[in-house]
C-alpha positions as CSV (number, residue, x, y, z in Angstrom):
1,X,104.4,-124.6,15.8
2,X,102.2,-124.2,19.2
3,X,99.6,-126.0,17.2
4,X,101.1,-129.0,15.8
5,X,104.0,-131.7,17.2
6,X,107.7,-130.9,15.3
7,X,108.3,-133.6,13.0
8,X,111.9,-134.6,12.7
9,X,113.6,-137.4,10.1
10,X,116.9,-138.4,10.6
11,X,119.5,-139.7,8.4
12,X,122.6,-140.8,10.1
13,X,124.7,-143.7,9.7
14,X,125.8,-144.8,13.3
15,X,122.7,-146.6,14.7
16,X,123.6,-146.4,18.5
17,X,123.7,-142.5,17.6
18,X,120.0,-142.5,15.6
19,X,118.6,-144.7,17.9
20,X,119.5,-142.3,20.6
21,X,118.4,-139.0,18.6
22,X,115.3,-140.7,18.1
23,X,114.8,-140.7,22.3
24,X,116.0,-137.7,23.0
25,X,113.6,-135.7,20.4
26,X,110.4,-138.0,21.1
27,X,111.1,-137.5,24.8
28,X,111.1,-133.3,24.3
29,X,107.8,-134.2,22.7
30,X,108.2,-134.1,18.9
31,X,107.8,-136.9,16.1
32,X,110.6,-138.8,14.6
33,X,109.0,-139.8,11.1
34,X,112.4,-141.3,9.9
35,X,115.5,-142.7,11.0
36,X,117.9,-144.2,8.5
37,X,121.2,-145.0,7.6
38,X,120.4,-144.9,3.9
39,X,119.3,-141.9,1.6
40,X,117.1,-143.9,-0.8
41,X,114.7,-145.1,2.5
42,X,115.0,-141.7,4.1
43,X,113.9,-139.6,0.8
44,X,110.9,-141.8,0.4
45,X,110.0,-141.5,3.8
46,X,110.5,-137.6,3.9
47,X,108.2,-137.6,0.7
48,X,105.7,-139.7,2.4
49,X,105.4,-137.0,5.8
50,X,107.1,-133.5,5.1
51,X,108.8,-133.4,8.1
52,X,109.6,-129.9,9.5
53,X,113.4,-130.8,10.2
54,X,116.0,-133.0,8.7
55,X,119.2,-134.3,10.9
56,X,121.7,-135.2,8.1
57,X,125.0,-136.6,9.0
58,X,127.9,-135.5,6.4
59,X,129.6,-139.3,6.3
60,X,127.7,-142.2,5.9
61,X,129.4,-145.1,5.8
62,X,127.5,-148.7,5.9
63,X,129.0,-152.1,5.2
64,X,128.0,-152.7,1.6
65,X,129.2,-149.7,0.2
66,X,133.1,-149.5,-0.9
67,X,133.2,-146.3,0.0
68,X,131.4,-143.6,2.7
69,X,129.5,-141.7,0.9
70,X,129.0,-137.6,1.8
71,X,125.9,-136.0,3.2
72,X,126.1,-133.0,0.9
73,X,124.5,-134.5,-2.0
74,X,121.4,-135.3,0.3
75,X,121.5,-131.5,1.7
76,X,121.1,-130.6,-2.1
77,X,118.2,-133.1,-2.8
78,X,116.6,-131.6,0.2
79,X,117.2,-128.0,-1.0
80,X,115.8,-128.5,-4.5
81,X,113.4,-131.2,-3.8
82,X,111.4,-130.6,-0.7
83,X,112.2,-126.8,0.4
84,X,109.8,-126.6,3.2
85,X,111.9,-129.0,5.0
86,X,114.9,-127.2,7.0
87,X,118.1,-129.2,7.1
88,X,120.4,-129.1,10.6
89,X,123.8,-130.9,9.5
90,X,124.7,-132.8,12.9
91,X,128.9,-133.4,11.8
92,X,132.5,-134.4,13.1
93,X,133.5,-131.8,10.5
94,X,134.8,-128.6,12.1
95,X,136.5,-127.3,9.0
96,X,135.2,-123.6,8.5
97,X,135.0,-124.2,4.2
98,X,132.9,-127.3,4.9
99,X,130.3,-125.1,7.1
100,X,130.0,-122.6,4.5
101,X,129.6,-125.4,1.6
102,X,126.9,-127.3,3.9
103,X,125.3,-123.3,4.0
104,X,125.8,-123.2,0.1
105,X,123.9,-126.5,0.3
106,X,121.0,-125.2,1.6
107,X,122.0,-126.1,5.7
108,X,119.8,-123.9,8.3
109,X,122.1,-125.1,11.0
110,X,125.5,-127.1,11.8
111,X,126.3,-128.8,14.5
112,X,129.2,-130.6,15.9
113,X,128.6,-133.9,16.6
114,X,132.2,-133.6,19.8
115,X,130.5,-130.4,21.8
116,X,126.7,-130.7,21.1
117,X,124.6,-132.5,24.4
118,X,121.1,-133.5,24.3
119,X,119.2,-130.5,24.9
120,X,121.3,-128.7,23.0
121,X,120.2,-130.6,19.7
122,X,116.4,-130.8,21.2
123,X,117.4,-126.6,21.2
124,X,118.6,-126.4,17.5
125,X,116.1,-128.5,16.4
126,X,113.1,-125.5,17.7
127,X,115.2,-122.8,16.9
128,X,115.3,-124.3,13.1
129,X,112.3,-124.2,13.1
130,X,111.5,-120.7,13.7
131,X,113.3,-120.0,11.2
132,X,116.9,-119.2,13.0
133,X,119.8,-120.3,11.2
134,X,122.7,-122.1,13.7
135,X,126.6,-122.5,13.3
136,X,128.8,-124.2,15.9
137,X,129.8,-121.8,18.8
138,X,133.2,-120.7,18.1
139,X,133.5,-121.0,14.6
140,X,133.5,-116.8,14.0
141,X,131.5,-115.1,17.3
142,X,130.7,-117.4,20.4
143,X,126.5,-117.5,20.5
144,X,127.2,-116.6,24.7
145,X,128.1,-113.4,23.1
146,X,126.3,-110.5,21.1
147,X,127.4,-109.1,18.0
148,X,127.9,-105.9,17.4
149,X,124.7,-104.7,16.9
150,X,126.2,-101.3,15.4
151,X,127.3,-102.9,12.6
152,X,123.9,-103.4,10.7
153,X,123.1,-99.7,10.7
154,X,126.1,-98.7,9.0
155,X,124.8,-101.4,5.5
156,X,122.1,-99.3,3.2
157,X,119.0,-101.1,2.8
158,X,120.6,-103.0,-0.4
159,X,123.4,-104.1,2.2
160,X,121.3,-105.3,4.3
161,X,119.1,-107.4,1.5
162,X,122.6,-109.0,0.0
163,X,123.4,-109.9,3.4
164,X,119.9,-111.6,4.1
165,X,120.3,-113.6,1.1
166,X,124.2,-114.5,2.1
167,X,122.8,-115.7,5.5
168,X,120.4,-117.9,4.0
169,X,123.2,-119.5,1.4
170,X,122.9,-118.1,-1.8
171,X,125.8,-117.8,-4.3
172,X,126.2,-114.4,-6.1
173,X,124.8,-115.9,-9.3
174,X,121.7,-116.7,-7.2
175,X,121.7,-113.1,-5.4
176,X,121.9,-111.3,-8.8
177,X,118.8,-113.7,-10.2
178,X,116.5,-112.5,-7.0
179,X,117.5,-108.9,-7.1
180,X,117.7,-108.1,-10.6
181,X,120.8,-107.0,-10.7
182,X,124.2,-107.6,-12.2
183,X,126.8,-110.2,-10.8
184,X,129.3,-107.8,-11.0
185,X,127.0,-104.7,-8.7
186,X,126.3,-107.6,-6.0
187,X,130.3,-108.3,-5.6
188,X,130.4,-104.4,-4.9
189,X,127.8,-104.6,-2.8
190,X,129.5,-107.4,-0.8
191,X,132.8,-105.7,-0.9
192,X,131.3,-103.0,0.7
193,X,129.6,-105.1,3.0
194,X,133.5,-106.7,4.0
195,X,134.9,-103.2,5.0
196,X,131.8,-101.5,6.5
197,X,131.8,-105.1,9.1
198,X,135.0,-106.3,9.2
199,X,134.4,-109.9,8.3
200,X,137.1,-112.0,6.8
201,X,134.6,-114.4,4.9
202,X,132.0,-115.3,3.7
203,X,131.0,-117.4,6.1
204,X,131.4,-114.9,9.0
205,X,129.5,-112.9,7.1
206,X,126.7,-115.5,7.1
207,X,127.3,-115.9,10.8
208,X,126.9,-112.2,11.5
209,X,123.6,-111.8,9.3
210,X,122.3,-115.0,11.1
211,X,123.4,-113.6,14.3
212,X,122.0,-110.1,14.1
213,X,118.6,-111.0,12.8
214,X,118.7,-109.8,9.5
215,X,115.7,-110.5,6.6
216,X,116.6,-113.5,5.3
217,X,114.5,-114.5,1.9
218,X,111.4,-117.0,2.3
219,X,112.9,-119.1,-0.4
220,X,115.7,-119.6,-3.0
């Protein structure tokens, strides 16, 4: 990314809060392309430029519409529509289940909207884009600290690949497509992966892969 300016869209709802994402990223340098409140405008903006991030807020709720409306649908859009674009869900949510559906989604990073500063998002928003995948400090290991690094020596190399594709979202269906192999051999295989680590989800198992740097897939 040395070579070329980050470009970020935005679709969030509370225009105080857009208007002020929209200054904080252009003043660390990088290219707002879109900033709505709306997922019809937004799409056809992200078609039109291809930007490298999307900030996607989970509840939009706007005047003319009875009812808010969630973000999730637009993570999926994003997912099956424009791949090369890397979501960050920016959220009030802190339940752990809507984390893990938001990674399901296709979600490179969550954020919550009560703990998150400035340079903190500016942060995500870089680390995205290397390719990291974020969750919010304190929803399994705090990012101050370091996992276990032991624990990815004790997963064989088929371990280690089901974990990769856990950390970047996929569903077991999805797993067993890209390996070849049977639903039932990658639910052993994640069993396994449960006693050998310790985890007590799924989503801190996502969490630890993402953490200790394992080979994620290029694309689902």
């Amino acid at each position: 990314m040395e070579s070329e300016r980050i470009r970020v869209a935005i679709l969030e709802d509370q225009q105080v809060f857009r208007e002020a994402l929209v200054s904080v990223l252009e003043g660390a340098g990088m290219d707002v392309v879109a900033g709505f409140a709306e997922p019809a405008p937004f799409f056809a903006r992200v078609r039109e430029t291809l930007p490298h991030v999307a900030l996607v807020d989970l509840r939009l709720e706007l005047p003319e519409w009875e009812a808010p409306t969630s973000g999730m649908s637009a993570l999926r859009c994003l997912h099956d529509f424009f791949p090369a674009v890397k979501p960050l869900v920016l959220s009030g949510h802190r339940e752990a289940e809507m984390v893990e559906q938001c990674l399901q989604a296709g979600a490179a990073g969550y954020l919550w909207k009560q703990n998150v500063g400035c340079a903190e998002v500016v942060e995500a928003v870089e680390r995205v884009v290397r390719g990291e995948r974020l969750l919010p400090a304190g929803l399994s290991w705090p990012l101050s600290e370091s996992p276990p690094q032991g624990e990815l020596g004790r997963l064989t190399p088929r371990e280690r690949e089901v974990l990769g594709y856990i950390a970047a979202g996929a569903d077991n269906l999805r797993i067993a497509a890209c390996l070849g192999i049977t639903e039932r051999t990658v639910k052993a295989h994640i069993t396994s992966i449960y006693k050998k680590v310790g985890s007590e989800s799924r989503t801190q198992l996502a969490v630890l892969g993402c953490q200790l740097g394992v080979q994620r897939p290029a694309s689902l």
